[in-house]
PyMOL CGO cylinders between C-alpha atoms (Angstrom):
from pymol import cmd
from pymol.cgo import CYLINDER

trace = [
    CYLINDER, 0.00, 0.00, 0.00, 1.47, 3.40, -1.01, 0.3, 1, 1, 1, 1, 1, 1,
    CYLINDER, 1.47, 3.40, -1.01, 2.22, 5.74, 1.89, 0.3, 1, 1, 1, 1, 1, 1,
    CYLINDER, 2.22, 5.74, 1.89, 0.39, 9.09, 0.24, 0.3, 1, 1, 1, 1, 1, 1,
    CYLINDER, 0.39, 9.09, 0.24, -1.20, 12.38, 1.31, 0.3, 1, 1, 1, 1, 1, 1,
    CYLINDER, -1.20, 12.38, 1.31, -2.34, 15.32, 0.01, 0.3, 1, 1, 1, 1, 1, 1,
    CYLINDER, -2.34, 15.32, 0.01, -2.89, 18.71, 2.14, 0.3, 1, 1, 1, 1, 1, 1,
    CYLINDER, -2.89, 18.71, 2.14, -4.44, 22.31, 0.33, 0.3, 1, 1, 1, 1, 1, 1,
    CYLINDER, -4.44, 22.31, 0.33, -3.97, 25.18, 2.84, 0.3, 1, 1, 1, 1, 1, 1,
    CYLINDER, -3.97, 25.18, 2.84, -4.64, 28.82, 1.94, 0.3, 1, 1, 1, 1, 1, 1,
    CYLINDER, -4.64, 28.82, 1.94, -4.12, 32.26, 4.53, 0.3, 1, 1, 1, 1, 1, 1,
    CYLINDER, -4.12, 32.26, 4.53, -3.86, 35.54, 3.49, 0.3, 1, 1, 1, 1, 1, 1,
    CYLINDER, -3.86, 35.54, 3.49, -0.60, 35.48, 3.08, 0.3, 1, 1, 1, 1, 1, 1,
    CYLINDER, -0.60, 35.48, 3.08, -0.53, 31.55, 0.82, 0.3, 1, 1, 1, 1, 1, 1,
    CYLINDER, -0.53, 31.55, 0.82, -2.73, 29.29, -1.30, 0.3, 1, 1, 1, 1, 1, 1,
    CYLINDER, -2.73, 29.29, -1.30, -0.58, 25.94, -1.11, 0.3, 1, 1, 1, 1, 1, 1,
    CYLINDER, -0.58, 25.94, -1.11, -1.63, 22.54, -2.62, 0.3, 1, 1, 1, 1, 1, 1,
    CYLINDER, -1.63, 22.54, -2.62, 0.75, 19.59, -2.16, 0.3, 1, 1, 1, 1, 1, 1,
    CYLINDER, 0.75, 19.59, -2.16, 0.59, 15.84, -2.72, 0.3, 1, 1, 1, 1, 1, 1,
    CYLINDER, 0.59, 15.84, -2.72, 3.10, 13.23, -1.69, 0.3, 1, 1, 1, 1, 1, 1,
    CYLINDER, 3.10, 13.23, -1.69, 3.87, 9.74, -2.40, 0.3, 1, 1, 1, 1, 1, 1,
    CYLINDER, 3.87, 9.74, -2.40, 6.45, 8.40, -0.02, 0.3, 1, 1, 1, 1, 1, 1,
    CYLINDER, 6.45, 8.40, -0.02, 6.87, 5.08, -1.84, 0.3, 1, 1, 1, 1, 1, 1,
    CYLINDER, 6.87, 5.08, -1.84, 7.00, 7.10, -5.33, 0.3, 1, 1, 1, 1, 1, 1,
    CYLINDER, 7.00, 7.10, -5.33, 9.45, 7.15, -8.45, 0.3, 1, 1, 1, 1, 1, 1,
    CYLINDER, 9.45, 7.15, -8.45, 11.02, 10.78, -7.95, 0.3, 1, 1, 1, 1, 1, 1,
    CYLINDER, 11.02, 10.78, -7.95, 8.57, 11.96, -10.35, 0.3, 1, 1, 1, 1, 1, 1,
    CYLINDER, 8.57, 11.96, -10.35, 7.95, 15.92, -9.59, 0.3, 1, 1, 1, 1, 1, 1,
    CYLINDER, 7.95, 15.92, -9.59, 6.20, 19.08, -10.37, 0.3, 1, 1, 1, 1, 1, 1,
    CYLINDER, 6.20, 19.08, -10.37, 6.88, 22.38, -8.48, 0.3, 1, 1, 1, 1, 1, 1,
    CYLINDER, 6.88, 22.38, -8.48, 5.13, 25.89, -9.16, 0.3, 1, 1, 1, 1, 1, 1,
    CYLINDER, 5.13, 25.89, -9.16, 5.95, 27.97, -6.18, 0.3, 1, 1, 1, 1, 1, 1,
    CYLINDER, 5.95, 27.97, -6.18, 6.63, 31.27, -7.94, 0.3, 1, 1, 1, 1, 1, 1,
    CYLINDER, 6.63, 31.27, -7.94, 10.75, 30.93, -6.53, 0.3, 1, 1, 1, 1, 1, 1,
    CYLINDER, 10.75, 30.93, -6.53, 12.65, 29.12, -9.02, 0.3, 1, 1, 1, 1, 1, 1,
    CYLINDER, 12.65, 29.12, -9.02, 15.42, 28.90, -6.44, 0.3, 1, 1, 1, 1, 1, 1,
    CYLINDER, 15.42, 28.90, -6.44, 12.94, 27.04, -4.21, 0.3, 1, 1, 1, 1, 1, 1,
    CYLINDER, 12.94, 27.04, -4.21, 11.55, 24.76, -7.33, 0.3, 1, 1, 1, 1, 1, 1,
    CYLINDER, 11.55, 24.76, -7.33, 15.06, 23.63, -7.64, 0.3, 1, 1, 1, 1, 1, 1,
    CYLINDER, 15.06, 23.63, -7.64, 15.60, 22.57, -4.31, 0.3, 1, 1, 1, 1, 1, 1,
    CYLINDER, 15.60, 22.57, -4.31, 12.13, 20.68, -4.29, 0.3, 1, 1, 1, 1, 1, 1,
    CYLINDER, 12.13, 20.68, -4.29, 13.40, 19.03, -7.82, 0.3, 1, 1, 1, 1, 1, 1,
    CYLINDER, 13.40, 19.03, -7.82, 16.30, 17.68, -5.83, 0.3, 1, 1, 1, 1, 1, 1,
    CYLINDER, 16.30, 17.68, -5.83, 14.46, 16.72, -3.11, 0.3, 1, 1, 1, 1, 1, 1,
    CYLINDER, 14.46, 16.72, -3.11, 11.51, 14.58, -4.68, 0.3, 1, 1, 1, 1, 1, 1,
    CYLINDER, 11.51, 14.58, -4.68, 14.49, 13.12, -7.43, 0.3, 1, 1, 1, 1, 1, 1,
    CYLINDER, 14.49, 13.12, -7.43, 17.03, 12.05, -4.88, 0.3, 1, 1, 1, 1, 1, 1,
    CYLINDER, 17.03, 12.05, -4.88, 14.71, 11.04, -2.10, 0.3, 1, 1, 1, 1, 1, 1,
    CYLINDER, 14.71, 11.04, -2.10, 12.25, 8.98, -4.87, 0.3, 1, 1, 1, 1, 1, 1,
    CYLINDER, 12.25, 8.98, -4.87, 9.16, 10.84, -3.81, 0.3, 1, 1, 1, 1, 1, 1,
    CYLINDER, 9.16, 10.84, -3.81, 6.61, 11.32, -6.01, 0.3, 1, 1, 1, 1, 1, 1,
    CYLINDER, 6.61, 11.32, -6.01, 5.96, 14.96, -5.23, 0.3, 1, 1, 1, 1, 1, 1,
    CYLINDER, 5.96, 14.96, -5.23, 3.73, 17.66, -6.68, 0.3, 1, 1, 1, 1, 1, 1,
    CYLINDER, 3.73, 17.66, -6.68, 3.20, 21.41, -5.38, 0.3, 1, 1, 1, 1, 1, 1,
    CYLINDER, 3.20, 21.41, -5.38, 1.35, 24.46, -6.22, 0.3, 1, 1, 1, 1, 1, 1,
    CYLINDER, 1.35, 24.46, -6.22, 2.15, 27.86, -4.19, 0.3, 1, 1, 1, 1, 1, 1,
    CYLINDER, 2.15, 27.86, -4.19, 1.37, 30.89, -4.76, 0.3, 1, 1, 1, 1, 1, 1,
    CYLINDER, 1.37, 30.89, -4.76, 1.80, 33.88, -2.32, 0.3, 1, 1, 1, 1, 1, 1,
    CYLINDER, 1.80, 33.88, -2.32, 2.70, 37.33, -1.40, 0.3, 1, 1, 1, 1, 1, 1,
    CYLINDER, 2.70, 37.33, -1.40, 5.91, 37.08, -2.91, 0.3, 1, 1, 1, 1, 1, 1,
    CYLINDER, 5.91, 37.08, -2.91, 5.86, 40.35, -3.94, 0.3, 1, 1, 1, 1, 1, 1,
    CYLINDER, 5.86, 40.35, -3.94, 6.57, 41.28, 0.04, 0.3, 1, 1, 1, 1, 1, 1,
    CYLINDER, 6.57, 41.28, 0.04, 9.89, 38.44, 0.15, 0.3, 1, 1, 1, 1, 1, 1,
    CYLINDER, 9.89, 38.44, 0.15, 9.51, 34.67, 0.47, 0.3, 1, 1, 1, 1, 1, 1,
    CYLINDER, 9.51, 34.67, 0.47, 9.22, 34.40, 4.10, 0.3, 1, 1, 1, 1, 1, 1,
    CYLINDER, 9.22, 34.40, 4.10, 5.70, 33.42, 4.25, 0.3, 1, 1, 1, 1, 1, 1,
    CYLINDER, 5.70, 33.42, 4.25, 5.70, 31.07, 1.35, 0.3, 1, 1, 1, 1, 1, 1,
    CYLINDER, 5.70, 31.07, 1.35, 8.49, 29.03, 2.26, 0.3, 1, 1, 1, 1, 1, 1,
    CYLINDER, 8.49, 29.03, 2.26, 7.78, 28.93, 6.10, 0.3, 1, 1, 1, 1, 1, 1,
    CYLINDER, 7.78, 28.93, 6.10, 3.93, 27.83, 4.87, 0.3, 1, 1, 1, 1, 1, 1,
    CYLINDER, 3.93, 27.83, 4.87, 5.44, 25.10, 2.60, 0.3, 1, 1, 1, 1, 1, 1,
    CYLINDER, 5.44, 25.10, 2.60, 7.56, 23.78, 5.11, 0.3, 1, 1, 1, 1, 1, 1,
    CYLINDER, 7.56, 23.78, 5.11, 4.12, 23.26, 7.39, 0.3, 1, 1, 1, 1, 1, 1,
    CYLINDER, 4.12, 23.26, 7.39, 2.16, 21.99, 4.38, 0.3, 1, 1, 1, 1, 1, 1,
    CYLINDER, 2.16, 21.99, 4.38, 4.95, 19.27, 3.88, 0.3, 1, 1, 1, 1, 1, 1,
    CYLINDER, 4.95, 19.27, 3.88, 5.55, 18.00, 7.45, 0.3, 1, 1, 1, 1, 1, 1,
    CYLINDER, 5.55, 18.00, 7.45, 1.42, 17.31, 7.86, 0.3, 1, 1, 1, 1, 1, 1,
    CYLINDER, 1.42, 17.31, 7.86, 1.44, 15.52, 4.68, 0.3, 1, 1, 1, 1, 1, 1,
    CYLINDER, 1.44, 15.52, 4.68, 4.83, 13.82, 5.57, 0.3, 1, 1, 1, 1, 1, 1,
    CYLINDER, 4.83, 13.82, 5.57, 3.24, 12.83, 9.21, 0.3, 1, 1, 1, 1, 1, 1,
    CYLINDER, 3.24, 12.83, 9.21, -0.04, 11.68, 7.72, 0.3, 1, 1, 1, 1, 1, 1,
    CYLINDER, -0.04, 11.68, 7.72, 1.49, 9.91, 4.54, 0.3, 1, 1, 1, 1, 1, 1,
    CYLINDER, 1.49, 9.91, 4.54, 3.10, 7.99, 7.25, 0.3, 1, 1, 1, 1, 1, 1,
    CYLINDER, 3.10, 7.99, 7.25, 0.56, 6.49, 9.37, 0.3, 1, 1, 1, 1, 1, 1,
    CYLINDER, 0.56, 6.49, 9.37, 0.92, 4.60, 12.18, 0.3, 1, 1, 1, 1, 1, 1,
    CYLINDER, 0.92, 4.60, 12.18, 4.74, 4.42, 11.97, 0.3, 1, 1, 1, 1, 1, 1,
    CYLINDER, 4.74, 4.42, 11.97, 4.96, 0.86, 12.35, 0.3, 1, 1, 1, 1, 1, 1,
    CYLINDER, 4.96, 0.86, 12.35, 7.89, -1.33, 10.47, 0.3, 1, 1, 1, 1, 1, 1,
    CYLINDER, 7.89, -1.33, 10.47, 9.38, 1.33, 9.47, 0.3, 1, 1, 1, 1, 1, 1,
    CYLINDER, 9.38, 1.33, 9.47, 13.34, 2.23, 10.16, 0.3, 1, 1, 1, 1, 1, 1,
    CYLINDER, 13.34, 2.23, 10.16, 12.94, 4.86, 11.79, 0.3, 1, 1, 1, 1, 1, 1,
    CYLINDER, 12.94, 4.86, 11.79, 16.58, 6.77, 11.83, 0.3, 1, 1, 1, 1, 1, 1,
    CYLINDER, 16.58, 6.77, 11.83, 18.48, 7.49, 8.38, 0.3, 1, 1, 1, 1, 1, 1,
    CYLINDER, 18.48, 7.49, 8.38, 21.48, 9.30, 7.71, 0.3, 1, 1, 1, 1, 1, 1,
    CYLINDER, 21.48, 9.30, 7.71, 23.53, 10.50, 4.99, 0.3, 1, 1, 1, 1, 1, 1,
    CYLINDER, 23.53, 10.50, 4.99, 26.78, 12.35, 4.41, 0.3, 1, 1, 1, 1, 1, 1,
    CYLINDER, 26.78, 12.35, 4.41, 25.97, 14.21, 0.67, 0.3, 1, 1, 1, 1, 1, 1,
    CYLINDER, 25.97, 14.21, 0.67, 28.87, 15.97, -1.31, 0.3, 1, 1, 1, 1, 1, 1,
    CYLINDER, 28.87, 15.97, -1.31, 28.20, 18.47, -3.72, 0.3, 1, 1, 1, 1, 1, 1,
    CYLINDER, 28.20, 18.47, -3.72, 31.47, 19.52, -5.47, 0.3, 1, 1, 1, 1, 1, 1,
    CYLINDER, 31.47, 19.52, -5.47, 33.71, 21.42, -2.77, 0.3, 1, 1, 1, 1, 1, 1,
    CYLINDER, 33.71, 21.42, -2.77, 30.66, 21.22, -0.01, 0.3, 1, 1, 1, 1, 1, 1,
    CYLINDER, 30.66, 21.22, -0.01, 29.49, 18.76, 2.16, 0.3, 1, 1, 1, 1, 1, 1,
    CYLINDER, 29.49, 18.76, 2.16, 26.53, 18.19, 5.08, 0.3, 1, 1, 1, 1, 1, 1,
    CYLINDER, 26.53, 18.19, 5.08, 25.96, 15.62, 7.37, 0.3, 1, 1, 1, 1, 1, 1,
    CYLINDER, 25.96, 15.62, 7.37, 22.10, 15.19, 7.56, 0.3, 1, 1, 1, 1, 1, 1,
    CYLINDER, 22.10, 15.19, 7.56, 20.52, 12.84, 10.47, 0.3, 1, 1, 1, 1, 1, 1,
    CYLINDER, 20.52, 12.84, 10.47, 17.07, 12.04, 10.80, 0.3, 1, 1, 1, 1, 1, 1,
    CYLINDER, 17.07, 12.04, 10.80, 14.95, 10.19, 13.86, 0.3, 1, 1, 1, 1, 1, 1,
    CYLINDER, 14.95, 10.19, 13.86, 11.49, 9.99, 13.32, 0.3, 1, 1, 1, 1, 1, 1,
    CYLINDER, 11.49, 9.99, 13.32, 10.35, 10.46, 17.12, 0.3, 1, 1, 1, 1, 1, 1,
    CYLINDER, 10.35, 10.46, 17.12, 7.54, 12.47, 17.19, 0.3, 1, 1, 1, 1, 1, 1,
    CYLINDER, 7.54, 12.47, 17.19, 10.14, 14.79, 19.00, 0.3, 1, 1, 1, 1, 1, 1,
    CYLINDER, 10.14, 14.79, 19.00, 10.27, 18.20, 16.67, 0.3, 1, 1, 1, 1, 1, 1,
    CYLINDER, 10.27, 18.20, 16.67, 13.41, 19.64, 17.04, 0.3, 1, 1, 1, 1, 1, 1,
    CYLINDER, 13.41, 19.64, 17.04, 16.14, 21.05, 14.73, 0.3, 1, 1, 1, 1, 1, 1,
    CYLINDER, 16.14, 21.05, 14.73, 19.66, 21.44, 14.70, 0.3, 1, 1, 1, 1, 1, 1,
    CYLINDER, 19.66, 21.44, 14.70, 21.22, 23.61, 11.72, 0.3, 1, 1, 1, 1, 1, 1,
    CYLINDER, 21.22, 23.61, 11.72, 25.01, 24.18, 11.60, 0.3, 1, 1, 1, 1, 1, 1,
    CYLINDER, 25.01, 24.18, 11.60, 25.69, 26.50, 8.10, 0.3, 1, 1, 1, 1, 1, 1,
    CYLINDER, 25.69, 26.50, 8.10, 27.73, 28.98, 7.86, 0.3, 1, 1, 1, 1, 1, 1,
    CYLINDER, 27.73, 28.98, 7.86, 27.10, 30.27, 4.59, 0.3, 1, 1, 1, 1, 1, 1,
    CYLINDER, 27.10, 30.27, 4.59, 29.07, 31.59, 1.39, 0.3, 1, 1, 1, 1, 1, 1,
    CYLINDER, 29.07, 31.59, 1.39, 27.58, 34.39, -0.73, 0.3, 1, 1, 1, 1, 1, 1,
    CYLINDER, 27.58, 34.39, -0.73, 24.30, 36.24, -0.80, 0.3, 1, 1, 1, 1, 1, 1,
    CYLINDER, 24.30, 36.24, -0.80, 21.98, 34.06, -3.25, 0.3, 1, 1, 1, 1, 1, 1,
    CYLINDER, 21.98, 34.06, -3.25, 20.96, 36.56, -5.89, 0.3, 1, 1, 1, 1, 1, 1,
    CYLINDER, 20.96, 36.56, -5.89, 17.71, 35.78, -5.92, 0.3, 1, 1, 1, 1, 1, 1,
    CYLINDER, 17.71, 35.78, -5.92, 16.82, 33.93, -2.62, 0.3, 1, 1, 1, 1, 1, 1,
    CYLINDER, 16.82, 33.93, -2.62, 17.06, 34.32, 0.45, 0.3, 1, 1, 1, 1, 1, 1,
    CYLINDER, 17.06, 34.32, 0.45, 19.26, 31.72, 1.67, 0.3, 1, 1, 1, 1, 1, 1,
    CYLINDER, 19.26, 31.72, 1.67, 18.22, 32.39, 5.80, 0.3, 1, 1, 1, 1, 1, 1,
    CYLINDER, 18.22, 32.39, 5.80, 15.04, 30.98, 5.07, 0.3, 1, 1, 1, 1, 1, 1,
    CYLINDER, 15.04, 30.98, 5.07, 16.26, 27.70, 4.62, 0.3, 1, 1, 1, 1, 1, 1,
    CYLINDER, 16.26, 27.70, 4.62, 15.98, 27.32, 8.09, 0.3, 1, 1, 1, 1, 1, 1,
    CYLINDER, 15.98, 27.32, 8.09, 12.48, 28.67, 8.19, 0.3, 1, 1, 1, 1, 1, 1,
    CYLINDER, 12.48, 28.67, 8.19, 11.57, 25.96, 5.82, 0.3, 1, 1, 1, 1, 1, 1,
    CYLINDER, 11.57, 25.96, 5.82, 13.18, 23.09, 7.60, 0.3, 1, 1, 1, 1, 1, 1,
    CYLINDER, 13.18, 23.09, 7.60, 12.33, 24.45, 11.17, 0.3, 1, 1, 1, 1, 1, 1,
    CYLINDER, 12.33, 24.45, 11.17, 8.32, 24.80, 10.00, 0.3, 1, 1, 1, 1, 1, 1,
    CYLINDER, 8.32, 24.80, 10.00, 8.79, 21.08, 8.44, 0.3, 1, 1, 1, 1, 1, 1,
    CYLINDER, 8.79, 21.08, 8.44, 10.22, 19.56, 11.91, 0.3, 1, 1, 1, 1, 1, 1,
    CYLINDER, 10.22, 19.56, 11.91, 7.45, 21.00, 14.02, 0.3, 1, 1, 1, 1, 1, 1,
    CYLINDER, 7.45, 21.00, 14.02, 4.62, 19.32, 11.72, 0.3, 1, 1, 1, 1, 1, 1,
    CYLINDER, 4.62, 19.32, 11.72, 6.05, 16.40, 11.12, 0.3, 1, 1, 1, 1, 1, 1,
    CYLINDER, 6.05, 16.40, 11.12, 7.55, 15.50, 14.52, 0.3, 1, 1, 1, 1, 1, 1,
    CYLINDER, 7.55, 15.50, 14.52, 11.03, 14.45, 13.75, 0.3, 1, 1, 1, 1, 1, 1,
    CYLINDER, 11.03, 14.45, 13.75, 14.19, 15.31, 14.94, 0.3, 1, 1, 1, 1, 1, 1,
    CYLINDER, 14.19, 15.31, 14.94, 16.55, 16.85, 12.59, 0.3, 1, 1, 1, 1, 1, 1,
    CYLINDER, 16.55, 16.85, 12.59, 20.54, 17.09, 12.05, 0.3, 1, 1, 1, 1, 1, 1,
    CYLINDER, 20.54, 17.09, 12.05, 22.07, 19.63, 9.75, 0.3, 1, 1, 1, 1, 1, 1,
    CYLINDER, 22.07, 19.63, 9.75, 25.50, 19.75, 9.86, 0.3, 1, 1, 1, 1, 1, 1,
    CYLINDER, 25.50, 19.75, 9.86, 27.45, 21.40, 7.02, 0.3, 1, 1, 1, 1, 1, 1,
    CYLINDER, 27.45, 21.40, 7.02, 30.79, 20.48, 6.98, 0.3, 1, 1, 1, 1, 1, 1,
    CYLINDER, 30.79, 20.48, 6.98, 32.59, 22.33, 3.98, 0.3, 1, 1, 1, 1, 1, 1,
    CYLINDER, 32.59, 22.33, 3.98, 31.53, 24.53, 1.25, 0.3, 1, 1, 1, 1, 1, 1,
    CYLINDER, 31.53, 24.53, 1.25, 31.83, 28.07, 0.14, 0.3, 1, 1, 1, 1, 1, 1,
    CYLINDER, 31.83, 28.07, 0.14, 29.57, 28.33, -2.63, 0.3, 1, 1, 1, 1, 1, 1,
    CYLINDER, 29.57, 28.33, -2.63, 26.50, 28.95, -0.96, 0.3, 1, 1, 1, 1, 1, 1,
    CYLINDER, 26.50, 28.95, -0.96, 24.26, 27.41, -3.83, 0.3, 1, 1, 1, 1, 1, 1,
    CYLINDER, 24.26, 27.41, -3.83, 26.28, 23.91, -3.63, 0.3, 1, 1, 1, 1, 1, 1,
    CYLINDER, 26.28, 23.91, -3.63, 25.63, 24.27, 0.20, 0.3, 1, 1, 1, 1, 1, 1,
    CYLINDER, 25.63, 24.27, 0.20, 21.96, 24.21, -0.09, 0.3, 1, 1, 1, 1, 1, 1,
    CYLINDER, 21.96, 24.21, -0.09, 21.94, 21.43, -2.88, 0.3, 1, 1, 1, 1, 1, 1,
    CYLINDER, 21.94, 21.43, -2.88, 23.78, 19.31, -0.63, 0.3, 1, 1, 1, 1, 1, 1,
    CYLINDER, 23.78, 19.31, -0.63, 21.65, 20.13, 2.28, 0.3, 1, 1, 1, 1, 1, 1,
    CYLINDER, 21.65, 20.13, 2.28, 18.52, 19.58, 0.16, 0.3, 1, 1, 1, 1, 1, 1,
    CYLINDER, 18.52, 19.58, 0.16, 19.86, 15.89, -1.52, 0.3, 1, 1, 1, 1, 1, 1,
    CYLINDER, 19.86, 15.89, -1.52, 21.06, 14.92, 1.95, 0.3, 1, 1, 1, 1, 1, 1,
    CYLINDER, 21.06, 14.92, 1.95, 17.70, 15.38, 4.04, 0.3, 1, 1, 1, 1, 1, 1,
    CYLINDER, 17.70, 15.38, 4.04, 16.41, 13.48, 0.93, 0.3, 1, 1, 1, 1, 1, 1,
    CYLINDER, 16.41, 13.48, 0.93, 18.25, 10.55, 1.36, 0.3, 1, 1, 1, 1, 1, 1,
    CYLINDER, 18.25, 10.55, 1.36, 18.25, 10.70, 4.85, 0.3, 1, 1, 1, 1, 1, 1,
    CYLINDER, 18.25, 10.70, 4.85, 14.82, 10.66, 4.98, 0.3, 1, 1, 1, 1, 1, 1,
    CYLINDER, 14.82, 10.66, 4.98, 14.04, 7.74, 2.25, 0.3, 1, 1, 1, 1, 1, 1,
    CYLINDER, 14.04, 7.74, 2.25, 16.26, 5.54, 4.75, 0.3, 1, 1, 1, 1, 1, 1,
    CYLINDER, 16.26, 5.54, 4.75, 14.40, 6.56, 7.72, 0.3, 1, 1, 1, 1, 1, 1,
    CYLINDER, 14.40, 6.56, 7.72, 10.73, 5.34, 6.36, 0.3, 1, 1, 1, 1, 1, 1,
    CYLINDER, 10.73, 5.34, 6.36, 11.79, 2.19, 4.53, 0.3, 1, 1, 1, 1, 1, 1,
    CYLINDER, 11.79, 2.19, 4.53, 10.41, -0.63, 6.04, 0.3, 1, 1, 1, 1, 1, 1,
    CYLINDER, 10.41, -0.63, 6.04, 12.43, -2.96, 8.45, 0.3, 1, 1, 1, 1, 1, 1,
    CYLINDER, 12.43, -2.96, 8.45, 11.30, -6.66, 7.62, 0.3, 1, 1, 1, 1, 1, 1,
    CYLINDER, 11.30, -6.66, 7.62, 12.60, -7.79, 11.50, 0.3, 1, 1, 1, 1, 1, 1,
    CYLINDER, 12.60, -7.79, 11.50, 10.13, -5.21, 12.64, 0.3, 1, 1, 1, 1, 1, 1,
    CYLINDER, 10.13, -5.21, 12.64, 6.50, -5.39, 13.10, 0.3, 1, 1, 1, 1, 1, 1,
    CYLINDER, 6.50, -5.39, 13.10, 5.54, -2.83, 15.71, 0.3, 1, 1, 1, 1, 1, 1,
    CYLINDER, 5.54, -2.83, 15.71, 6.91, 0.84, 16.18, 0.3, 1, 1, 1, 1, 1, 1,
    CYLINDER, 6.91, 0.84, 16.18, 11.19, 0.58, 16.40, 0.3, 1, 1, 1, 1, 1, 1,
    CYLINDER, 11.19, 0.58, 16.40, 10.33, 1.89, 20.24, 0.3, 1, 1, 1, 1, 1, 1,
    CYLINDER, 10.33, 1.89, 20.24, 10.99, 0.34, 23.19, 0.3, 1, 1, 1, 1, 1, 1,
    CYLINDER, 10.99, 0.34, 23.19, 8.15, 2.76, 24.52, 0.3, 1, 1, 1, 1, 1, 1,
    CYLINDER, 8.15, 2.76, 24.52, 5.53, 0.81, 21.86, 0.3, 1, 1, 1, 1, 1, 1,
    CYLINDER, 5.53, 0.81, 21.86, 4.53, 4.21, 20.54, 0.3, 1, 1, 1, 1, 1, 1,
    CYLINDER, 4.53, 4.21, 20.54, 6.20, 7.12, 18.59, 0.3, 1, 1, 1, 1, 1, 1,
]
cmd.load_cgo(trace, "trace")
């Protein structure tokens, strides 16, 4: 049985319609009006083998603050839901992602315990995004989703090939952490629940 959900969500600020397949091809299609962002969700859905489809639009006239934060919570509902129950599943995943001179250590436990833990120090000034809200996005994400998350950037200057790598990593991290464990049956918790 596919693990899929589908969320629309619209505030003043966003109109936001997303659909996930967990158990997908990497088969995408991003319109959020920030090509920048469309990228990174390209990546994402491609390296990660999500099936992933998003509409946003937004007051992007203003910045990109409230799209991407309102993406991020769009994604970690569906994320949480397209899960289920949680049981069989792996639970932790991990992956250490080069992208030419940089390099980020992403770790993921899915423990209904939000929190985040972002080490970047950036290169540049994207020219056209704003590369702070990466950890809007990811920080919005965690909360809904309930997962603990490890960011860790160990090299890179070119602050584009930073968030590629950072992107690709939680992607691969996070296809490890929901495959399914074939010893396991229940929740990977000694506390029976997550």
């Amino acid at each position: 049985m596919e693990r899929k959900a589908s969320l629309t969500r619209n505030t003043k600020e966003t109109q936001i319609f997303a659909e996930w397949n967990l158990d997908g091809r990497g088969i995408y299609s991003h319109k959020t009006g920030v090509p920048f962002l469309n990228h990174m969700l390209d990546l994402f859905a491609k390296h990660g083998y999500f099936d992933l489809t998003i509409e946003a639009t937004g007051d992007i006239e203003v910045d990109h603050h409230h799209l991407v934060e309102d993406l991020g919570i769009v994604m970690g509902q569906i994320f949480k839901t397209a899960l289920g129950d949680k049981k069989g599943i792996k639970r932790y995943g991990f992956f250490s992602l080069p992208m030419d001179e940089a390099l980020s250590l992403v770790s993921i436990d899915i423990s209904n315990r939000p929190f985040l833990n972002l080490e970047v120090e950036y290169g540049e000034q994207l020219q056209a995004f704003d590369h702070s809200l990466i950890k809007e996005f990811f920080s919005a994400f965690v909360l809904n989703a309930g997962i603990t998350l490890h960011i860790n950037v160990i090299s890179g200057d070119n602050t584009h090939h930073i968030v590629e790598s950072i992107f690709k990593g939680f992607a691969k991290a996070l296809d490890m952490a929901i495959q399914k464990e074939e010893r396991e049956s229940d929740v990977p918790s000694t506390k029976g629940i997550i």
